[in-house]
N, C-alpha and C positions, 0 to 999 in steps of 0.2 A: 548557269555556265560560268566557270570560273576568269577572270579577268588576263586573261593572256598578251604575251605583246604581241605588235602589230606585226601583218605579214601577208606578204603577196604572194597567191600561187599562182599565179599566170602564168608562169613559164614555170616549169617543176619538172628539171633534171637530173634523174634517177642513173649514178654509175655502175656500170657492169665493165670490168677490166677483159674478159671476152670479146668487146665485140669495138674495142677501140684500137683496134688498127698499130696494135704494140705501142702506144702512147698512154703516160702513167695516169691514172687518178687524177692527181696534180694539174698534170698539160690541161686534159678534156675539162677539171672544171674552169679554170685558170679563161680557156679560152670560150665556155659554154657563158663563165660572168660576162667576157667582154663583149658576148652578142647582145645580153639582157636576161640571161635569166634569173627571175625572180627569186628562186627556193633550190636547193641544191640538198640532192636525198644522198649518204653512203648508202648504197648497198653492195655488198661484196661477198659471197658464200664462197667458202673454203678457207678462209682466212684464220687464223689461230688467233683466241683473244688480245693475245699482246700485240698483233701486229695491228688487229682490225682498232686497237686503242691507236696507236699511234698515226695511224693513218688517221682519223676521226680527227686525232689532234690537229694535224698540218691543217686538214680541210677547215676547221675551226677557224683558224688562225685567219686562212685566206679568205674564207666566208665575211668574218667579222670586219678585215680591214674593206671590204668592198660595199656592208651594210645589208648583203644577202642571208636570207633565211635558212639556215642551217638544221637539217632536220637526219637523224640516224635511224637508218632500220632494226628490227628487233631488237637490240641492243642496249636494253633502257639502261642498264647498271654504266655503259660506254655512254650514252648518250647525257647520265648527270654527269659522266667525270669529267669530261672536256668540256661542258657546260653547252652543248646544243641547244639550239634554241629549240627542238622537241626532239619528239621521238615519233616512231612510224611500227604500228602493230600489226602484224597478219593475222590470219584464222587462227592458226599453230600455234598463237604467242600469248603471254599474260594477257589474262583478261583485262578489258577498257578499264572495266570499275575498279579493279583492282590496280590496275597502271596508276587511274587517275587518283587515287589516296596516296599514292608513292610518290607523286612526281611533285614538285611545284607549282600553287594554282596557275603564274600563270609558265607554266610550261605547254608547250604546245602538244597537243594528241593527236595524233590520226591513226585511224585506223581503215583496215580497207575492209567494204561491205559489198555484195553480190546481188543484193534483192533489195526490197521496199523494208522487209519485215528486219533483215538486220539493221539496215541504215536507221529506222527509227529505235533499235535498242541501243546498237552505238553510242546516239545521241544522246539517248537515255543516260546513257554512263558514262559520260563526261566527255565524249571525242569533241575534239575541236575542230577539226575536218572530216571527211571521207576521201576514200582512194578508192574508186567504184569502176567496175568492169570486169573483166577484159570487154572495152568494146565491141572491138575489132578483135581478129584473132591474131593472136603473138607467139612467136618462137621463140622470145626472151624468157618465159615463164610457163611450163608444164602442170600447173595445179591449179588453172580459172578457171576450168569449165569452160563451153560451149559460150561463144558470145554475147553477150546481155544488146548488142542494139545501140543503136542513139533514140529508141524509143525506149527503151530500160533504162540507159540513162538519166531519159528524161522524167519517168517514173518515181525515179530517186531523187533528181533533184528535187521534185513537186512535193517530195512526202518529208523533206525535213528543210529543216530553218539554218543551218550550218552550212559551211561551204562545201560543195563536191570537186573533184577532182576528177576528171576522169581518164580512167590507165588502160591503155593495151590497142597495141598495132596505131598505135596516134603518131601521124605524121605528117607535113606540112598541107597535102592537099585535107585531112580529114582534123585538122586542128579549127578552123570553121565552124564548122558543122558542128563538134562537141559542145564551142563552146555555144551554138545558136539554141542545144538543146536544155541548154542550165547552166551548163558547170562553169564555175568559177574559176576554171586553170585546165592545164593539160600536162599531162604527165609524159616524159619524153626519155626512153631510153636508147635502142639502136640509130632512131634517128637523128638521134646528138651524138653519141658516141663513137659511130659507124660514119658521121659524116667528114667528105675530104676534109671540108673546110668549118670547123663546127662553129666559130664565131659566125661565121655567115647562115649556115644554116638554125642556129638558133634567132638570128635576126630579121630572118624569113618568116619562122615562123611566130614571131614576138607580133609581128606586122600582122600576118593571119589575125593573131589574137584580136588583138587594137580594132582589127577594119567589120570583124564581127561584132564587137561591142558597137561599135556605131552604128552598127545595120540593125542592131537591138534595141538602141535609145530612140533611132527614127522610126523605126517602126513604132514604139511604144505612145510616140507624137498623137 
């Protein structure tokens, strides 16, 4: 596995300009930092390459002065220009192995996997994470299939050695629970985006995160 920089998905805010409440990119991530979160994903469909660059930019710019992880979706050609700290691949998109010869060793990969048997070829081809789910089932995204579980989840996290993430219908009461079943982070779109107050609701659920891990290490006593 290639030597990538450091980075925390604990908290992993995924934009959709849809469902934030006519407030820009900017505002939601601007205020998703100031609750805590970790990792902050562009995602944006519809968007025309020039704009979806320029936008990447600004996000860049504000990621970097606050020390957060900056990761673009399919976008790899966007995601060297502004100098993302990775990239983020779907089903639909270059292949892992193929991303991971193009990219920077240590540029960060993820890619999102549905089963045991992809997450262990991901890994195979260089992913530096997983983005595993839909959980829960999601009206954010139309192409996850039927929901994998927090027992699928937990499947996936057992069967590789990278970190998981896990994506879809995650929201403060069920951010717990994902992460009690493995995963190293929770991926968070309407529930930041859609929320009145998102510094608060990403704080909320930053605390979820935190009060699971400890119920993980004592238990582990």
């Amino acid at each position: 596995m290639p030597a990538v920089k450091p980075f925390d998905l604990s908290v992993y805010v995924i934009t959709d300009a849809r469902l934030s409440r006519g407030r820009t990119n900017v505002e939601v991530v601007t205020e998703a930092m100031a609750g805590g979160a970790t990792c902050i994903q562009l995602r944006e469909k519809g968007l025309s390459t020039r704009d979806y660059f320029h936008l990447a930019e600004e996000l860049r710019e504000l990621t970097m002065e606050k020390g957060v992880t900056f990761i673009v979706n399919d976008h790899l050609d966007i995601a060297l220009a502004v100098g993302a700290d990775g990239v983020h691949l779907g089903q639909e998109d270059l292949p892992a192995s193929v991303a991971r010869r193009m990219i920077p060793p240590e540029m960060i990969l993820g890619v999102t996997a549905r089963n045991v048997h992809q997450a262990k070829q991901f890994q195979e081809a260089g992913a530096t994470y997983l983005g595993v789910g839909a959980v829960y089932f999601t009206g954010t995204k139309n192409n996850t299939g039927s929901p994998i579980g927090l027992q699928g989840l937990a499947e996936i996290c057992r069967s590789v050695k990278i970190p998981v993430v896990g994506v879809g219908g995650i929201n403060l009461e069920r951010a717990g629970p994902v992460i009690a079943a493995g995963a190293s982070g929770v991926a968070l779109v309407s529930a930041v985006a859609s929320a009145p107050n998102i510094a608060r609701a990403v704080e909320e659920i930053a605390h979820a995160v935190d009060q699971a891990r400890l119920h993980q290490r004592s238990s582990n006593k």
